[in-house]
Kinemage of the C-alpha trace (Angstrom):
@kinemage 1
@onewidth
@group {chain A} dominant
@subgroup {mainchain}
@vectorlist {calphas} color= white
{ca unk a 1} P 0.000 0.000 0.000
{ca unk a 2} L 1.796 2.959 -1.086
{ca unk a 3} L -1.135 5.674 -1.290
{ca unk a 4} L -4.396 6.221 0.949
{ca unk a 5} L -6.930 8.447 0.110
{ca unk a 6} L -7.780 11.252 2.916
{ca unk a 7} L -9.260 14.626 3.958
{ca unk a 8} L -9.213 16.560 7.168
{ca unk a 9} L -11.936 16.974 8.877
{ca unk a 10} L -12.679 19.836 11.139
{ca unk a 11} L -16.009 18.871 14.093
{ca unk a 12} L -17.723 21.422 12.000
{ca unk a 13} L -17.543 18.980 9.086
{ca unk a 14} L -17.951 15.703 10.610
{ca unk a 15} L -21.160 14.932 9.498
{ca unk a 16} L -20.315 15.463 5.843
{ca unk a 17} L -18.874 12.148 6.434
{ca unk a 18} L -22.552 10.446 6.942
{ca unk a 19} L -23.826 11.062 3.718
{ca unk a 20} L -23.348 11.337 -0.247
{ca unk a 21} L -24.398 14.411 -0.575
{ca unk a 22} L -21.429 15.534 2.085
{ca unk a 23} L -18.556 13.762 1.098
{ca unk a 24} L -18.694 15.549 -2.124
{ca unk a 25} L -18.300 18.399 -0.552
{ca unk a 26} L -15.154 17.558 1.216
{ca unk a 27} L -11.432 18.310 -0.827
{ca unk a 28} L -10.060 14.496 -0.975
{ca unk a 29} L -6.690 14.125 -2.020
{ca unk a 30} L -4.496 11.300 -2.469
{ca unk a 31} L -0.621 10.597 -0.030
{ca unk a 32} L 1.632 8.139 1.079
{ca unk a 33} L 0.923 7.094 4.826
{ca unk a 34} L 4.626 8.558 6.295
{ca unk a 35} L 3.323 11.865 5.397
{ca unk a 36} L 0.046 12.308 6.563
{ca unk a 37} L -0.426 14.236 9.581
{ca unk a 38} L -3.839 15.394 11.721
{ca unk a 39} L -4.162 19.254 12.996
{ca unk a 40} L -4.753 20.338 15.999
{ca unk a 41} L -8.264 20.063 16.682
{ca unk a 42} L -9.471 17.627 13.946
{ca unk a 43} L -9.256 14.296 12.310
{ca unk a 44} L -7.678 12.742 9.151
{ca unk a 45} L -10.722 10.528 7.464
{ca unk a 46} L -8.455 7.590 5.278
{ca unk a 47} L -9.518 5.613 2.272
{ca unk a 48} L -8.134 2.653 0.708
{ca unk a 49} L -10.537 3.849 -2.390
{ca unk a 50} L -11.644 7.227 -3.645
{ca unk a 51} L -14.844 7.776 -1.456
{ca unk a 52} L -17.012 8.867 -4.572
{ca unk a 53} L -16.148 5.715 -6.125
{ca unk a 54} L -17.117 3.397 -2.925
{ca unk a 55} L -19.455 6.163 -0.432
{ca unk a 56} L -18.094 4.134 2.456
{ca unk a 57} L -16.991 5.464 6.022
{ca unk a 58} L -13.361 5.532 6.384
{ca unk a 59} L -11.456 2.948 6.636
{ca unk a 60} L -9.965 4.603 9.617
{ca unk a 61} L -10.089 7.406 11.221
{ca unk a 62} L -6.390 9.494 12.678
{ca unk a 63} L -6.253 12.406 15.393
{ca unk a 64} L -2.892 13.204 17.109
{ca unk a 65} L -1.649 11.329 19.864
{ca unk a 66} L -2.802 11.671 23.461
{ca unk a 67} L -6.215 12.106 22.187
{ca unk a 68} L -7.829 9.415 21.145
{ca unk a 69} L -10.169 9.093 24.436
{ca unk a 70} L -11.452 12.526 23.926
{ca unk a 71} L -12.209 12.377 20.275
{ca unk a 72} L -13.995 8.718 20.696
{ca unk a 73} L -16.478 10.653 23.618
{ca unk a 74} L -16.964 13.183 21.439
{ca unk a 75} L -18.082 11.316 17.932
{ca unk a 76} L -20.035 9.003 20.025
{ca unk a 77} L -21.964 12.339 21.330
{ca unk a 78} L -22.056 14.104 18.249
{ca unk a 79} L -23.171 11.124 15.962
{ca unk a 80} L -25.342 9.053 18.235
{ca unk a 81} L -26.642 7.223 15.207
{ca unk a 82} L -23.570 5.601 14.085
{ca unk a 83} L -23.323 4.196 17.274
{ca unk a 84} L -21.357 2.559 17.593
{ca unk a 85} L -19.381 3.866 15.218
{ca unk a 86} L -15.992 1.804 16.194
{ca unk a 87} L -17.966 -1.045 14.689
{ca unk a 88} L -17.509 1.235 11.560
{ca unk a 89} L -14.253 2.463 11.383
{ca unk a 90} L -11.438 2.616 13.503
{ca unk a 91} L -10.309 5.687 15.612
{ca unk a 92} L -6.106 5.721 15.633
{ca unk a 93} L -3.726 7.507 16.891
{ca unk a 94} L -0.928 9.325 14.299
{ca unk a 95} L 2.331 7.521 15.550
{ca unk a 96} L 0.481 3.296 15.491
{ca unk a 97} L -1.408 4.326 12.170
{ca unk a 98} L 1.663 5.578 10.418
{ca unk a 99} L 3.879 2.278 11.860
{ca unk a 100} L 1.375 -0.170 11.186
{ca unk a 101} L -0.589 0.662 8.376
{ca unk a 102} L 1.760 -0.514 5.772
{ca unk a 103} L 2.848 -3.533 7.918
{ca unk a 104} L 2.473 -7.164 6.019
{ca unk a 105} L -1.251 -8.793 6.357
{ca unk a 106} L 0.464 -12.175 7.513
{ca unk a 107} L 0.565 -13.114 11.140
{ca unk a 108} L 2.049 -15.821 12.229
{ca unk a 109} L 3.470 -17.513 15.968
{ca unk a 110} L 5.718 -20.378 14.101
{ca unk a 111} L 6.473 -23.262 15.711
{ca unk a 112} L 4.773 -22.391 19.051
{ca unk a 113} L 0.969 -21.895 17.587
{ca unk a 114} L -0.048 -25.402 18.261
{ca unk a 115} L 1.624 -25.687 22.261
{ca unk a 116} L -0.236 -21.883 22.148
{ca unk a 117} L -3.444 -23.327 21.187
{ca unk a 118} L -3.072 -25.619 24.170
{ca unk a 119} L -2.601 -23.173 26.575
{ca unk a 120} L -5.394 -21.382 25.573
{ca unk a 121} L -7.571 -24.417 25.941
{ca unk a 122} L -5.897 -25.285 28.979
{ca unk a 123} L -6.996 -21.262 30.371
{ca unk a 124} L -9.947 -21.992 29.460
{ca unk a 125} L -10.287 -25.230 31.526
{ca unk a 126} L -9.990 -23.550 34.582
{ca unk a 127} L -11.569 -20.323 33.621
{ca unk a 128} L -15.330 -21.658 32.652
{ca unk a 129} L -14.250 -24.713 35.067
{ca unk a 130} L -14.903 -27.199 32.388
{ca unk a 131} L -14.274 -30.996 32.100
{ca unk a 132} L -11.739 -31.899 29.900
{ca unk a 133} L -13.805 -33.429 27.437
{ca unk a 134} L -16.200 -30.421 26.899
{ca unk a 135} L -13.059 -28.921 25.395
{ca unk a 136} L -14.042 -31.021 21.945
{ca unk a 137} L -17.236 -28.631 21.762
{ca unk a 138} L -16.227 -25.403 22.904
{ca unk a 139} L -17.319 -22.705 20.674
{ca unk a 140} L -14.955 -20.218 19.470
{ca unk a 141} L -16.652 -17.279 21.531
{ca unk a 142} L -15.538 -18.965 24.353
{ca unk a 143} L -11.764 -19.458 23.489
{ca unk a 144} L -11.454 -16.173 22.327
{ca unk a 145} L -12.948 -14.852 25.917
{ca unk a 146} L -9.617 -16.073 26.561
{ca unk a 147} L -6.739 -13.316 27.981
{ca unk a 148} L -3.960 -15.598 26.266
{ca unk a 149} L -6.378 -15.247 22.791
{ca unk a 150} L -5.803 -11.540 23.354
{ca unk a 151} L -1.909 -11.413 24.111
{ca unk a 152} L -0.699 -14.175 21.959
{ca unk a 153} L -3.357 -12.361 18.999
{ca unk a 154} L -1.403 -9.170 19.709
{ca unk a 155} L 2.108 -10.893 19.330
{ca unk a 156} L 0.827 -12.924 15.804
{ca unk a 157} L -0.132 -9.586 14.406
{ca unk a 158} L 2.204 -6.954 15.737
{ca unk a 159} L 5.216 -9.313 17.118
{ca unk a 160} L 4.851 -8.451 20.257
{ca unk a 161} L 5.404 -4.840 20.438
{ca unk a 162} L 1.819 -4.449 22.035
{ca unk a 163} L 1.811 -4.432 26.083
{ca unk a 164} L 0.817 -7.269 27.468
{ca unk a 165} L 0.065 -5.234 30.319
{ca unk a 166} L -1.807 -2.666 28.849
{ca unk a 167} L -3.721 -5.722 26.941
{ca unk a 168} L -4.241 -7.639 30.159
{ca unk a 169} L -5.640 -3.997 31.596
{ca unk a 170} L -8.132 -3.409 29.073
{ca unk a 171} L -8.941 -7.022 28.948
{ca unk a 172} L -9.844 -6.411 32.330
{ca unk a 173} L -11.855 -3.378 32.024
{ca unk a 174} L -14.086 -4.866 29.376
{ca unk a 175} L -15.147 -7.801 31.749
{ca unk a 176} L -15.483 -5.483 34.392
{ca unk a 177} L -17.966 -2.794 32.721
{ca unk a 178} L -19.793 -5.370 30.886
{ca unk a 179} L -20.042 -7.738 34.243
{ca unk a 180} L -18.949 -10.591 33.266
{ca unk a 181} L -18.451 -13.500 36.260
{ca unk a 182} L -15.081 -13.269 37.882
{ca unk a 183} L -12.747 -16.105 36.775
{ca unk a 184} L -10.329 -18.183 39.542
{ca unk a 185} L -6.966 -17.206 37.716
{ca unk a 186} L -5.074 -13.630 38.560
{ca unk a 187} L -5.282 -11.935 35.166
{ca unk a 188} L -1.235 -10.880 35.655
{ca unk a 189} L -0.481 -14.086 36.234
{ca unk a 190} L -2.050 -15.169 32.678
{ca unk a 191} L -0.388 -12.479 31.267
{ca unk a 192} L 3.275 -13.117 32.850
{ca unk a 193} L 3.048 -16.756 31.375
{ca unk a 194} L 2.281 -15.361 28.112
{ca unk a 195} L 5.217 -13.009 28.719
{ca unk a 196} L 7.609 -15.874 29.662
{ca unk a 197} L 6.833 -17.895 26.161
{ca unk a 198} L 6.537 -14.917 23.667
{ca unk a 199} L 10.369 -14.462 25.390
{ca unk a 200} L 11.711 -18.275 25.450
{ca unk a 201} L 10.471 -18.161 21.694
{ca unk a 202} L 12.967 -15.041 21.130
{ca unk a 203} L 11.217 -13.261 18.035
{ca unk a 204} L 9.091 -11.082 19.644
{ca unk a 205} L 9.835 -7.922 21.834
{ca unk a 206} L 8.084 -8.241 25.447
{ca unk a 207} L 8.139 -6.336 28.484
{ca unk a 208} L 10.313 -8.350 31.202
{ca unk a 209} L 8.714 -8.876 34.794
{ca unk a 210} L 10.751 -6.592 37.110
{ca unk a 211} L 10.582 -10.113 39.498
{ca unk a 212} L 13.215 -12.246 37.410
{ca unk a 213} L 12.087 -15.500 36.240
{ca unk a 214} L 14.547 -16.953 34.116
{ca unk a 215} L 14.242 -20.217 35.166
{ca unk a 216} L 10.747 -20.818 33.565
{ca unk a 217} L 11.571 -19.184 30.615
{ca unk a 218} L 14.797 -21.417 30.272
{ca unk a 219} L 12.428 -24.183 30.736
{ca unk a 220} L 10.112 -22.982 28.112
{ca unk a 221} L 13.412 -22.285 25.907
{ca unk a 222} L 14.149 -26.300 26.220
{ca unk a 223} L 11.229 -27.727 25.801
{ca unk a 224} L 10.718 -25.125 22.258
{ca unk a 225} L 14.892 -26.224 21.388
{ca unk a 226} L 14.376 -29.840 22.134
{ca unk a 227} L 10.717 -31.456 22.822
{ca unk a 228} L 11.858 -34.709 23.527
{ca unk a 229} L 14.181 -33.359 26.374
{ca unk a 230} L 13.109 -32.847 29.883
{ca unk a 231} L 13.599 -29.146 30.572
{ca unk a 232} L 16.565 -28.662 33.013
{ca unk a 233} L 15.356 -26.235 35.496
{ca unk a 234} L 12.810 -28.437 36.572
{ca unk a 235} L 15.352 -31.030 38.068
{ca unk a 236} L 15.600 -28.403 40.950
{ca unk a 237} L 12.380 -29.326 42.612
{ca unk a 238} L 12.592 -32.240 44.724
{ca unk a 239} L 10.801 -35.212 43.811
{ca unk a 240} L 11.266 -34.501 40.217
{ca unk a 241} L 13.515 -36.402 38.576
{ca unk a 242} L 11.693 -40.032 40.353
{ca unk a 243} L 8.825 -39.145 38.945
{ca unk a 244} L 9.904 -38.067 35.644
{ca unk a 245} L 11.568 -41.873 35.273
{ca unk a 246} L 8.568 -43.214 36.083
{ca unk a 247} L 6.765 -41.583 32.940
{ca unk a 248} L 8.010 -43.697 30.548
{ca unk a 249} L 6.273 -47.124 31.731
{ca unk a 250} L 2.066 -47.881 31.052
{ca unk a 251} L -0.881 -45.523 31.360
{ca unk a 252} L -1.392 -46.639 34.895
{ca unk a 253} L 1.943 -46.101 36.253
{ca unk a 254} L 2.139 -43.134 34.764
{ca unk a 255} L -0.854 -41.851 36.827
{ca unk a 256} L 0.112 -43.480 39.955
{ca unk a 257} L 3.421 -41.095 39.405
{ca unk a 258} L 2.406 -38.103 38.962
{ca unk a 259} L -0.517 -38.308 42.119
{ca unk a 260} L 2.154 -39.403 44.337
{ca unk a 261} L 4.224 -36.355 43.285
{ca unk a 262} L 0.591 -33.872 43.159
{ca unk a 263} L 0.440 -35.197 46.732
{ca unk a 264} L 4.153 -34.646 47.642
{ca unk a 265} L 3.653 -30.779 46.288
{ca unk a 266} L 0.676 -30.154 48.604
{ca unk a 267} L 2.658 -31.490 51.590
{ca unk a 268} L 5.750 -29.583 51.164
{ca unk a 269} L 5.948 -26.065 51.051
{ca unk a 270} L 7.804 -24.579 47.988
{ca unk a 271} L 8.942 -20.996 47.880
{ca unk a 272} L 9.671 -18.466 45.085
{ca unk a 273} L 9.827 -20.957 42.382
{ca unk a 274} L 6.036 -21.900 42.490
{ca unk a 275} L 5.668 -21.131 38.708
{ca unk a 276} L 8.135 -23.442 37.728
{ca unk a 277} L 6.409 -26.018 39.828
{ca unk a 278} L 3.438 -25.469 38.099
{ca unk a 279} L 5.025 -25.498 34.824
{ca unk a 280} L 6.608 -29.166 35.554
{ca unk a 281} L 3.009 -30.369 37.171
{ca unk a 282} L 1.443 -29.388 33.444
{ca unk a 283} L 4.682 -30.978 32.049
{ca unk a 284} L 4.291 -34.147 33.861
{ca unk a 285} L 0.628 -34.291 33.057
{ca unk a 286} L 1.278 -33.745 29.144
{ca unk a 287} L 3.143 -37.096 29.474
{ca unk a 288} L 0.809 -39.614 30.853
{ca unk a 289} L -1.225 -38.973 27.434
{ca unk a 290} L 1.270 -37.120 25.078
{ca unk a 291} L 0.132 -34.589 22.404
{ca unk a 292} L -3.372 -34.759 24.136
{ca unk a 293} L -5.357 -32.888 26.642
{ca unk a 294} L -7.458 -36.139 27.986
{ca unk a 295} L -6.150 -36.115 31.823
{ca unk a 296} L -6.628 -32.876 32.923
{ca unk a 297} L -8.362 -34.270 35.633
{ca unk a 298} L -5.304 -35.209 37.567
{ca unk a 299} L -4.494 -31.240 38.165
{ca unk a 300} L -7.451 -30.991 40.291
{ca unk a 301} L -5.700 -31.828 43.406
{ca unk a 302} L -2.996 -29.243 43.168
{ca unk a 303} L -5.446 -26.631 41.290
{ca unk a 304} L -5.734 -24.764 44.825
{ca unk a 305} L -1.498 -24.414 45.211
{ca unk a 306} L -0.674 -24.075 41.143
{ca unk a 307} L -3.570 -22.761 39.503
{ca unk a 308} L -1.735 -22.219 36.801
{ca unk a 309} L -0.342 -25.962 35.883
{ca unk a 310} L -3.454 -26.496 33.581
{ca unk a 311} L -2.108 -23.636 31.268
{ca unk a 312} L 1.142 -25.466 31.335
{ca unk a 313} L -0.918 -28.523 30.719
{ca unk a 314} L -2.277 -27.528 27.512
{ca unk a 315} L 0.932 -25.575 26.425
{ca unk a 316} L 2.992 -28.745 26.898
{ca unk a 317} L 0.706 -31.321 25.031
{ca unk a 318} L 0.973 -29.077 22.103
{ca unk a 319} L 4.391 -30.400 21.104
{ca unk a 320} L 3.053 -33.902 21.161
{ca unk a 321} L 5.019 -37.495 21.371
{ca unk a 322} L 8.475 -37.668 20.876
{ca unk a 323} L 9.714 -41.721 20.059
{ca unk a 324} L 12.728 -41.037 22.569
{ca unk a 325} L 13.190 -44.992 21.194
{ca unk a 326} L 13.941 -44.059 17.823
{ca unk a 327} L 16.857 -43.501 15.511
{ca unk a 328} L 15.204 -40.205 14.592
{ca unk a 329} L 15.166 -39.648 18.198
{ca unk a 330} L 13.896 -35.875 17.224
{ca unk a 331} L 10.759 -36.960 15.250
{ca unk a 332} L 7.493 -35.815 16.842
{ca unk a 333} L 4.303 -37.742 16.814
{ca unk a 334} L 1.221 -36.245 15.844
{ca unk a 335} L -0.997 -33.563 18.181
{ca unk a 336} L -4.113 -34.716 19.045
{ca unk a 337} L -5.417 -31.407 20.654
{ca unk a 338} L -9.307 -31.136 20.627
{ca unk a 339} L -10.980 -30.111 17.701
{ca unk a 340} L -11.361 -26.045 19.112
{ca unk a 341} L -7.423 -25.861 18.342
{ca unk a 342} L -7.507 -25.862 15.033
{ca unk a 343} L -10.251 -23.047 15.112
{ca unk a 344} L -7.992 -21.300 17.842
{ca unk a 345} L -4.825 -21.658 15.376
{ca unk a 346} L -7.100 -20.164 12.109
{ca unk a 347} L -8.205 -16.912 14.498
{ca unk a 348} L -4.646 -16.293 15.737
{ca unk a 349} L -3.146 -16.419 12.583
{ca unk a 350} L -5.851 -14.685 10.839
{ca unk a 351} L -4.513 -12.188 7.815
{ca unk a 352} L -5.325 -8.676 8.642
{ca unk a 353} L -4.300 -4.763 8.223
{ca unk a 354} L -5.366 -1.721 10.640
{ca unk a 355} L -6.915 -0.698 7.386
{ca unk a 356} L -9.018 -3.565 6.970
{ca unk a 357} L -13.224 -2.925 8.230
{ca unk a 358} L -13.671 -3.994 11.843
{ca unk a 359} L -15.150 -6.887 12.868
{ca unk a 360} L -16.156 -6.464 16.199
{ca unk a 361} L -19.361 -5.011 17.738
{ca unk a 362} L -17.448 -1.890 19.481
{ca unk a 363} L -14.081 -0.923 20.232
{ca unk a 364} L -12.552 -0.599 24.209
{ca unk a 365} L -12.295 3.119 24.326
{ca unk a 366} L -16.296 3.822 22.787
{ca unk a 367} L -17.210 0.796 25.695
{ca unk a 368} L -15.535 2.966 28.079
{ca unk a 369} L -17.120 6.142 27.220
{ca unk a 370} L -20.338 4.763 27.173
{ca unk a 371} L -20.024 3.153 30.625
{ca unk a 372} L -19.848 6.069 31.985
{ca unk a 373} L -23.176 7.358 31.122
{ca unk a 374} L -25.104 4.320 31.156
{ca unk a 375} L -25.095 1.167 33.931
{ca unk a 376} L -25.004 -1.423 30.706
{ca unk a 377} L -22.755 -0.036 28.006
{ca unk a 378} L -23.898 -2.654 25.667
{ca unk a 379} L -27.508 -1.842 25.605
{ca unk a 380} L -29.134 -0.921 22.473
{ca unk a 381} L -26.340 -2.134 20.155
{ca unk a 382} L -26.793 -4.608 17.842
{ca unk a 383} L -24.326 -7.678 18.003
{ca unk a 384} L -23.006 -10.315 15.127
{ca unk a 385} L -23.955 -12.890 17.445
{ca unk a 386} L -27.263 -13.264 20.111
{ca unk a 387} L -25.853 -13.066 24.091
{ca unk a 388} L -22.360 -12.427 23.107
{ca unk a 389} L -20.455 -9.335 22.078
{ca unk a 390} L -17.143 -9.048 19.907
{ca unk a 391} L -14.800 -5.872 21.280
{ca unk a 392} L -12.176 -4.952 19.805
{ca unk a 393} L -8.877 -4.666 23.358
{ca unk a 394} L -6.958 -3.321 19.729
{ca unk a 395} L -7.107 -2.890 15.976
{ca unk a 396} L -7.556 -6.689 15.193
{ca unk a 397} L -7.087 -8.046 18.397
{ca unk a 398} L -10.515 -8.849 20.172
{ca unk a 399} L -11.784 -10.632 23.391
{ca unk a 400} L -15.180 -11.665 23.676
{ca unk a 401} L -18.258 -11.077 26.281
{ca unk a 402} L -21.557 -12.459 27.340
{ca unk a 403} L -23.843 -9.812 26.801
{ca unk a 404} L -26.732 -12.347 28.007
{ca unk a 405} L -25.417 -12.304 31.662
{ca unk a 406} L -26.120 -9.280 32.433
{ca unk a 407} L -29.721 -9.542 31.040
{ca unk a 408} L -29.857 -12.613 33.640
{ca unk a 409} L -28.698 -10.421 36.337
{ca unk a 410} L -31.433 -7.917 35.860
{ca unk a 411} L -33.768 -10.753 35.481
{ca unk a 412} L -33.074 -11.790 38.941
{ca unk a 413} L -33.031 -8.007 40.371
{ca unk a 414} L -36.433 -7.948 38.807
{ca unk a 415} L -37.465 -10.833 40.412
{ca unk a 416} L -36.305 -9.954 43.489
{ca unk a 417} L -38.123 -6.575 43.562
{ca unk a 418} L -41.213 -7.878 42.767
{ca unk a 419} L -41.432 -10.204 45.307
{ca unk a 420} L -40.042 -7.760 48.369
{ca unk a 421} L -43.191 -5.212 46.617
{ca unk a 422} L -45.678 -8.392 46.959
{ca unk a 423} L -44.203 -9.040 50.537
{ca unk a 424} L -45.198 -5.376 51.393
{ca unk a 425} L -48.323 -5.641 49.232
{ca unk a 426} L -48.973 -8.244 51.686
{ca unk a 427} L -48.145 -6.673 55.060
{ca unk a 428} L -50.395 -3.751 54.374
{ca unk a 429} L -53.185 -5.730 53.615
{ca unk a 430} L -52.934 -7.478 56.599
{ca unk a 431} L -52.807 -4.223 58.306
{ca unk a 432} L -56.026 -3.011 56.682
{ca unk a 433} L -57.871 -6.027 57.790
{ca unk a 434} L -56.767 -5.813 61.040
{ca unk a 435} L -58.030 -2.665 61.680
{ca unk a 436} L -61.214 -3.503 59.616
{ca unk a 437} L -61.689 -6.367 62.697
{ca unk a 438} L -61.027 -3.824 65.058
{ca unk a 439} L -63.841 -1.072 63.498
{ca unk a 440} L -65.960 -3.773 63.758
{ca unk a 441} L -65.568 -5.631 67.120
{ca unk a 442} L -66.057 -1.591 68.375
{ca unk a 443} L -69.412 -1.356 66.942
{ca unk a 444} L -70.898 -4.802 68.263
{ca unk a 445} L -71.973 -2.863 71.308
{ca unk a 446} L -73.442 -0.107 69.486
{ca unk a 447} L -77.131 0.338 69.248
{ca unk a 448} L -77.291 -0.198 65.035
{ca unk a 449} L -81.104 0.819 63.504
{ca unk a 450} L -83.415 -1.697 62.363
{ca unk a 451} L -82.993 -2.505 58.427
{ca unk a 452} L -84.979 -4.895 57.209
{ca unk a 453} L -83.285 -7.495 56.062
{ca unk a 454} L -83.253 -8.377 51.996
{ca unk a 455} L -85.679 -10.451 51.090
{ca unk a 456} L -88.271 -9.583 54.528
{ca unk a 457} L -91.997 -9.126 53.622
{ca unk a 458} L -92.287 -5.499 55.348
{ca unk a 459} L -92.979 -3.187 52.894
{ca unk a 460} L -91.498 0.600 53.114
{ca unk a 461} L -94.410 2.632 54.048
{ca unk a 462} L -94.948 5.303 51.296
């Protein structure tokens, strides 16, 4: 792409974007991207085509940097129809338009996308608190709810110059606003893992914990070198290396190993390394079935100390069986990952350009500004999907929310309300006809006049 189409666009002239009849009225011109630059107070509106030609909303839309939050709360005021308009177009800042707008459409995680895929699936084990073979009908919504869809998304499409912080933040934010249920695993804990691979793999720049953890990335680094090697570092924790001889016999043993060692861990306290003991509890699970996710089960017992082995889990089955017997002592046996894998590995590898037309529903910073002003953000926008919501954490990287649940909450509030107003309903009844019984037992001893009674042969004298 060596030439976008544009025109600057004052508030005053915002709306000329909504229509025919406006656009011809603005002057579009034709640039390379390196040159283009917003002015102070307005926008740059980009086209991949002449507008007249195609009367389509920009492709994008550029403002300087720094103010990207107050131009989003001001189009979603000033053009309340298009909301949401992120769904539209896609508000950018000058210095990530101009870096990535001419950046290749191919994203890719090499040789890691299939152990990837696994720790994804293994997140979402614990997450949504699944059985291990629900993972073989998991829908793709629910993978990419995922915070490792997000960060390892980011790192296929920008090489991991995106924060994984600032990811894991807005991640974060989205669930929070949109009230989604509260999930068992510390967010920054999700996102260090993620951190520690995208490192061990070496072709991506990441943001280093300031807390040093070298030794699980220089297990991760072995096991990505060498698959059919036991990682070094995790010879360090007692109990290992018996165990880890034991893996090679039948199915059985292999089981009766590792719960003899799951029971060890919760006896014995362990101290700063307790990553890297959850990292070899998923690596000693991945080996009673290799390449396969089918015994996740046996984590449950240390899932209270090392939530986090399950991710490990799923990250080491994706390098599958190694034939440690064999001449080609190297050659690695098929994965057998559930089927939601290879749906995981086609959406984190998915072509794309800043450039191209969102796909989500909305974009983080219009959720933001509109939960600010309203208790549900999401209400009165249209989604792609019934009860779920796509948004878009950054161009082409998007998480994924139940927009259903908080229908269900209200539900119950609803409930709830009615029946306290029925209870009170209730009370004051009783109330009344109390003091209806009390009127009345005070007039038994009144003299009362003599009606006749209905239906009495005395006839009213006229």
């Amino acid at each position: 792409m060596s030439t976008v189409y544009f025109s600057h666009i004052s508030r005053s002239e915002f709306g000329n974007l909504l229509s025919d009849e406006g656009l011809a009225q603005l002057p579009i011109r034709s640039s390379a991207v390196a040159a283009l630059y917003p002015g102070r107070n307005e926008l740059l509106a980009i086209w991949m085509n002449h507008p007249t030609e195609k009367p389509l909303l920009p492709a994008a839309l550029v403002c300087e940097d720094g103010t990207e939050n107050d131009w989003s709360a001001w189009i979603s005021t000033y053009a309340p129809r298009l909301r949401p308009f992120s769904a539209y177009c896609r508000l950018l800042p000058r210095t990530f338009f101009v870096r990535y707008a001419e950046q290749s459409s191919k994203s890719n995680l090499g040789e890691i996308l299939w152990p990837v895929a696994g720790l994804i699936l293994g997140e979402l084990l614990v997450s949504s608190r699944l059985p291990d073979k629900a993972l073989d009908n998991v829908s793709g919504a629910a993978c990419a709810s995922t915070l490792s869809f997000a960060i390892f998304r980011a790192a296929a499409m920008y090489g991991g110059t995106v924060s994984w912080r600032e990811l894991t933040e807005r991640w974060l934010t989205v669930r929070m606003v949109t009230k989604q249920r509260e999930r068992p695993l510390d967010h920054f804990d999700i996102g260090r893992i993620c951190a520690d691979v995208l490192t061990a793999f070496g072709t991506f720049e990441v943001e280093r914990e300031p807390e040093r953890r070298d030794s699980v990335v220089e297990a991760c680094r072995d096991l990505m070198r060498s698959p059919q090697r036991t990682p070094t570092p995790f010879f360090s924790i007692p109990g290992f290396g018996e165990t880890e001889d034991k893996m090679h016999g039948s199915r059985e043993d292999r089981v009766i190993a590792f719960d003899r060692f799951a029971t060890s861990v919760n006896q014995e306290p362990v101290e700063l390394q307790s990553e890297l003991l959850s990292f070899a509890l998923g690596y000693l699970a991945s080996r009673i079935a290799p390449g396969t996710m089918r015994h996740a089960t046996v984590l449950e017992r240390t899932m209270n100390r090392c939530p986090s082995s399950a991710l490990w889990y799923g990250f080491c089955a994706g390098f599958g069986d190694t034939d440690r017997s064999s001449a080609m002592s190297n050659t690695r046996r098929g994965v057998d990952l559930p089927i939601g894998a290879r749906r995981l590995a086609r959406d984190l590898t998915r072509d794309g350009t800043i450039l191209d037309p969102p796909t989500c529903d909305i974009a983080f910073r219009e959720l933001l500004v509109l939960s600010r002003t309203a208790d549900d953000p999401m209400e009165g926008i249209t989604t792609t999907t019934h009860g779920t919501a796509i948004v878009e954490l950054a161009p082409c990287v998007e998480t994924t929310v139940n927009t259903s649940s908080r229908r269900q909450v209200d539900s119950g509030n609803a409930a709830t309300q009615d029946r306290d107003a029925l209870e009170k309903l209730g009370a004051q009844i009783e109330r009344l006809a109390e003091t209806y019984r009390s009127i009345s037992r005070s007039q038994q001893s009144v003299t009362q006049p003599d009606f006749p009674a209905f239906g009495s042969s005395r006839r009213r004298r006229r």
